[in-house]
matplotlib code that plots the C-alpha trace (Angstrom):
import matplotlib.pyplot as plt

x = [11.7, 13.1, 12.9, 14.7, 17.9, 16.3, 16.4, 13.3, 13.2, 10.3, 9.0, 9.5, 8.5, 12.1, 13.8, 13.1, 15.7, 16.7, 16.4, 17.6, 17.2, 19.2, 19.9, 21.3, 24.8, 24.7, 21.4, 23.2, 26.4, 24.3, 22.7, 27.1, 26.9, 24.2, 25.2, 28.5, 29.0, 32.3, 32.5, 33.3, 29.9, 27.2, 24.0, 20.6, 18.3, 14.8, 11.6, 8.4, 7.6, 8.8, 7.9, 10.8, 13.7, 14.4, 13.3, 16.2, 18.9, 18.3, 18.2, 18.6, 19.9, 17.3, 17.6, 17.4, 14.3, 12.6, 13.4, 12.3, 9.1, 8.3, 9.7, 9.1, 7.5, 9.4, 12.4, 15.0, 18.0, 19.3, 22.5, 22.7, 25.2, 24.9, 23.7, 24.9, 22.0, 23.4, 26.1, 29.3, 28.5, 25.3, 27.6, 31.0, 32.2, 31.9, 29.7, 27.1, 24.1, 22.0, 18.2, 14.7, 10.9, 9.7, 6.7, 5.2, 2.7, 3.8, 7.7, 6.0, 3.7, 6.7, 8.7, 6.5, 5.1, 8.7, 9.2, 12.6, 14.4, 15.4, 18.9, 18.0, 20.1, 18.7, 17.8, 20.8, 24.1, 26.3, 27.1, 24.4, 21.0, 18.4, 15.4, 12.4, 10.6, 9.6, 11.2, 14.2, 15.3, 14.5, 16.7, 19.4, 19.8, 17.7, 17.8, 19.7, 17.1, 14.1, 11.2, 10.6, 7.3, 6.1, 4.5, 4.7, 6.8, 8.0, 7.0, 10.2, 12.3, 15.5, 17.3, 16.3, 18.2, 21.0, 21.6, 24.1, 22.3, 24.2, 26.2, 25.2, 25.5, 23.1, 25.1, 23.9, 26.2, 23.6, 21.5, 17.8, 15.1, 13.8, 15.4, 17.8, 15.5, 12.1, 15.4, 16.4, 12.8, 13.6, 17.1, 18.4, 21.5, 22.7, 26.5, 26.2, 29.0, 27.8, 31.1, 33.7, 36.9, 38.0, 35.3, 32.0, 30.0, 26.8, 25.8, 25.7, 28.6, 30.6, 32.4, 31.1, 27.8, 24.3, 25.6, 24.0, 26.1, 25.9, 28.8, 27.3, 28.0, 27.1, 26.7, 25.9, 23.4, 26.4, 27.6, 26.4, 23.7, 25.2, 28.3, 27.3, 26.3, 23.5, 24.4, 23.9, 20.9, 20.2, 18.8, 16.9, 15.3, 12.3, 13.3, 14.0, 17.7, 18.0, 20.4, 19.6, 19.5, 19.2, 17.0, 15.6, 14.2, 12.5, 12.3, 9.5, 7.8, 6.6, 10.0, 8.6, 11.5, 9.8, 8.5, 12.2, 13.4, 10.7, 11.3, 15.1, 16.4, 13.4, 14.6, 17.4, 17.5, 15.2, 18.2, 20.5, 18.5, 18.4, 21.6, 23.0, 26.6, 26.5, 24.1, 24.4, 22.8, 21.8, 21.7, 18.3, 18.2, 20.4, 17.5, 15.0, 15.3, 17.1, 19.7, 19.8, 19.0, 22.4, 23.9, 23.4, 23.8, 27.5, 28.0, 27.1, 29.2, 32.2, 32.4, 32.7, 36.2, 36.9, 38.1, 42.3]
y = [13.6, 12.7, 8.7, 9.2, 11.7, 15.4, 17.8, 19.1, 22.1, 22.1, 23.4, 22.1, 23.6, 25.3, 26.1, 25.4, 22.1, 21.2, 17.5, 14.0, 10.6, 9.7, 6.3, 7.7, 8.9, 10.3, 12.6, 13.5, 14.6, 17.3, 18.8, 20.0, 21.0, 23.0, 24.6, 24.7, 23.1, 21.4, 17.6, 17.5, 18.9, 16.2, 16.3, 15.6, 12.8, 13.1, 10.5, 10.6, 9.0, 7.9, 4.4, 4.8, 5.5, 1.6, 0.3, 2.5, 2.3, -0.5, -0.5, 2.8, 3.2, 4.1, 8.0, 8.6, 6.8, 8.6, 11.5, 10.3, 9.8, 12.7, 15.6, 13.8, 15.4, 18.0, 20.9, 17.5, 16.2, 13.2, 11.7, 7.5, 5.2, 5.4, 2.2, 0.4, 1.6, 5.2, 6.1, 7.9, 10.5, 11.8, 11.9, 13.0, 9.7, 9.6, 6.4, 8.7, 9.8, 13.1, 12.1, 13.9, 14.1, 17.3, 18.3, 20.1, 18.3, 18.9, 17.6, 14.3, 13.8, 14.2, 11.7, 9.1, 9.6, 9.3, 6.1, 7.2, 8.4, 12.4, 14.1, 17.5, 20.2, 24.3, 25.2, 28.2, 28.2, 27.1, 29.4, 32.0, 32.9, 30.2, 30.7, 30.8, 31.6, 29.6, 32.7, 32.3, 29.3, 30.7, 33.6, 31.6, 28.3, 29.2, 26.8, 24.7, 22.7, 21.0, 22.5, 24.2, 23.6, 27.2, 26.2, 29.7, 31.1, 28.1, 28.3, 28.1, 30.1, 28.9, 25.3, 22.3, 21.5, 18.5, 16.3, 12.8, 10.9, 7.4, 7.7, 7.7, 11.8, 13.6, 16.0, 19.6, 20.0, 22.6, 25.3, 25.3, 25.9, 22.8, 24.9, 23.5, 23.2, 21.7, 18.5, 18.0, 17.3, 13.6, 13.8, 15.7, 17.9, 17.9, 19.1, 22.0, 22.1, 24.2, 24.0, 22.6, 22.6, 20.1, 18.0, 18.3, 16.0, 17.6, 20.4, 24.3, 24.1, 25.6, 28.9, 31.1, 30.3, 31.6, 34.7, 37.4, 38.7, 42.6, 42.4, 41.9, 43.1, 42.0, 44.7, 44.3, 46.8, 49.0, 50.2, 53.4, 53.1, 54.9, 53.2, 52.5, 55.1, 56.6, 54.0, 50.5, 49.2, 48.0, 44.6, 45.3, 42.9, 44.6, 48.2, 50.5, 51.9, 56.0, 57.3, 57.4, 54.0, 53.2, 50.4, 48.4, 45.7, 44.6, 41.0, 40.9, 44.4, 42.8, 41.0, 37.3, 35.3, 32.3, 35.6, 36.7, 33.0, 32.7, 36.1, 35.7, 35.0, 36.8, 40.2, 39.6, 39.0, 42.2, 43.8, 42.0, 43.2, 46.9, 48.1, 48.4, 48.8, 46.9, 45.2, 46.1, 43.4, 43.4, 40.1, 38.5, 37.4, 34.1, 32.0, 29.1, 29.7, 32.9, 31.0, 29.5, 33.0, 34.4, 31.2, 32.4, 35.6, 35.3, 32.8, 35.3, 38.2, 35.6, 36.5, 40.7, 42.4, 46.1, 48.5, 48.4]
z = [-7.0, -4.0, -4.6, -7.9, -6.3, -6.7, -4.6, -2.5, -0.2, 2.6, 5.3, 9.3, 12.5, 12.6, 9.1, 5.6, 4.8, 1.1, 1.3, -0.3, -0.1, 3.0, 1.7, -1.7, -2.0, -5.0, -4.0, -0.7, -2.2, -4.5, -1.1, -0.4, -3.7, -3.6, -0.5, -1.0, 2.3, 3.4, 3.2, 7.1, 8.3, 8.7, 7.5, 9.5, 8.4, 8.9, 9.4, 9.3, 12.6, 16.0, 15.3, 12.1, 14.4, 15.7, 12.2, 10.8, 13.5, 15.4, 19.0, 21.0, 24.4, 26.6, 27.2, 23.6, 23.5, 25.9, 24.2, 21.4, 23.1, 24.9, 22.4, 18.8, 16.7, 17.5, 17.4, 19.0, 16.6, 18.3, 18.0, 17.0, 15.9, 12.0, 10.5, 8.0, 5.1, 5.0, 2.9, 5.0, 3.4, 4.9, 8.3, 6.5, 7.3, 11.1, 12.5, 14.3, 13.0, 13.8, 13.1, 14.2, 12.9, 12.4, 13.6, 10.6, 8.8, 5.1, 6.0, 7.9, 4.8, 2.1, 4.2, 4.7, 0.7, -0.5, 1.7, 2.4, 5.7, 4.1, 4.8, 5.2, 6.5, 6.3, 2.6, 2.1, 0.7, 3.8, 6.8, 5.7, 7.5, 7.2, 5.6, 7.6, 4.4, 1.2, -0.6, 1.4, -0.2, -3.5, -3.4, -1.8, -3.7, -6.2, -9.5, -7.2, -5.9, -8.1, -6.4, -3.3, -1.1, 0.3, 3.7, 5.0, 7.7, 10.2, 13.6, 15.7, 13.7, 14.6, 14.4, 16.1, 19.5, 19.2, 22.1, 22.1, 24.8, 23.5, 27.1, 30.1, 30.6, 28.1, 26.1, 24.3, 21.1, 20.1, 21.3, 19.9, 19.3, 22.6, 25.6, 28.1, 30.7, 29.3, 28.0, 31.8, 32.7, 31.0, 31.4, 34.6, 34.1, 30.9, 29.6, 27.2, 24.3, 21.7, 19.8, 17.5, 17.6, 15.2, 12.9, 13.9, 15.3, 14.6, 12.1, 13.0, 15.4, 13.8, 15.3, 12.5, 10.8, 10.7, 9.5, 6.9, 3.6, 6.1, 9.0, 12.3, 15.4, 19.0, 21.4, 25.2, 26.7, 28.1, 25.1, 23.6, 21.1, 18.7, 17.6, 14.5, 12.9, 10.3, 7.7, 9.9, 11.2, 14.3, 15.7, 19.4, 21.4, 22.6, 22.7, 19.9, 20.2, 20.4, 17.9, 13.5, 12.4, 8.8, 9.5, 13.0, 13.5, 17.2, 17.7, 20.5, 21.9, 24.2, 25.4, 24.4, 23.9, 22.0, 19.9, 19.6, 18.4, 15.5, 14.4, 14.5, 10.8, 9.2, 10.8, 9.9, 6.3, 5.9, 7.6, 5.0, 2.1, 3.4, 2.0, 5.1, 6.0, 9.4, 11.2, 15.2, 17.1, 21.0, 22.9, 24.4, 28.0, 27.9, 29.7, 27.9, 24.0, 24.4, 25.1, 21.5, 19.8, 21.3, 20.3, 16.5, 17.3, 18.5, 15.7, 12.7, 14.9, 14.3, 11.0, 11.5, 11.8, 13.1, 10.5, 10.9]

ax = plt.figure().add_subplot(projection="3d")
ax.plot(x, y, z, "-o")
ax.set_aspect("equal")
plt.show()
């Protein structure tokens, strides 16, 4: 399916991705259309193995090639000068390229049996949750996609982390699911710009995205638990809120933030499908991966507006 254009929705380590042959325009052009994604937003191609990133690309400079090495397979998007095989469109034009392997068996396996590099951004219709689930991507793209490949719930649970290391200061242009720290092992201090403010450079940077169908609200632990009301449900971190809730959902009990991240966008579709009026959400603390889980969180709050 995938050699001859289709589309194929798998598992990976962080999200479920609708993929297409990276090196087929046509086939990338009906992943927009499927997720009725904006032209401007770049797509992420995929490989099957470290070895395939120079074969593609060409030479790399040498920080993203020790990234490469130590975190691949693995939650890491890097950034590289696009070469000349893919089509513009696969990087809405710009000559960078965001590329990773995922370290999920079943994705590696599809790659590498299709014998092409696959462009593969989250498997939902654009700016919604991602699914973490095989049933996920059904309920969200539905027919749009030939066949979807159930792998279970992925392990990370929320997006891989994307770093431009072309220069010679490594830069964060998102939060993920790699924290901060464990990057500036290889690298030393890193710049962190998780944002766009004109085209992106790299997907998911957007201001408002990741967000569910429900408003969402982010509170900070000051506010009264209570704000909003019998008829929302509520988000916690660890602790159950006081106050009626229509629905809660707890990301970790026991206040395990890697626990948090992989349980992130499942909660919160369950939430979604709850017939909620509002989703209250609470921040995690903003240190290692929790840094990324607020980073979602804030972007699906972007999208609520207070009652006038």
């Amino acid at each position: 399916m995938l050699r001859t254009g289709g589309l194929v929705a798998f598992p990976t380590e962080t999200v479920y991705g609708v993929g297409a042959n990276a090196l087929d325009a046509r086939a990338a052009a009906r992943i927009f259309e499927a997720k009725q994604r904006p032209s401007f937003d770049p797509l992420i191609t995929h490989l099957a193995d470290v070895a395939d990133l120079e074969v593609l690309v060409g030479p790399v400079s040498s920080a993203v090639a020790a990234l490469a090495t130590r975190f691949w397979p693995g939650p890491l998007t890097l950034i590289v000068d696009r070469p000349e095989g893919i089509p513009p469109i696969v990087t809405s034009g710009l000559d960078s390229m965001a590329v990773r392997v995922p370290d999920h068996e079943d994705a590696r396996r599809l790659i590498a049996a299709a014998g092409v590099p696959v462009a593969a951004p989250s498997a939902n219709r654009f700016g919604q949750l991602s699914p973490t689930r095989a049933e996920h991507v059904v309920r969200g793209l539905g027919a749009a996609v030939e066949m979807v490949l159930d792998g279970g719930p992925t392990r990370c649970g929320i997006e891989s982390t994307i770093v431009d290391a072309r220069g010679d200061h490594p830069v964060v242009l998102r939060l993920g699911a790699l924290p901060v720290e464990e990057l500036e092992k290889v690298t030393g201090p890193v710049a962190v710009r998780p944002g766009s403010s004109g085209q992106p450079v790299a997907p998911g940077t957007l201001a408002a995205h990741y967000a569910p169908r429900t408003p969402l609200r982010l509170v900070s632990g000051a506010e009264p638990a209570g704000i909003g009301g019998a008829e929302c449900g509520y988000l916690a971190f660890r602790d159950r809120p006081a106050g009626d809730w229509a629905a809660v959902e707890v990301l970790s009990a026991s206040g395990d933030l890697t626990e948090a991240a992989a349980r992130l966008f499942d909660v919160l579709h369950r939430l979604d499908a709850a017939g909620v009026t509002g989703i209250v959400a609470e921040p995690v603390p903003d240190t290692g991966v929790g840094r990324a889980v607020n980073d979602r969180l804030r972007r699906a709050a972007a999208t609520w507006h207070p009652a006038s």
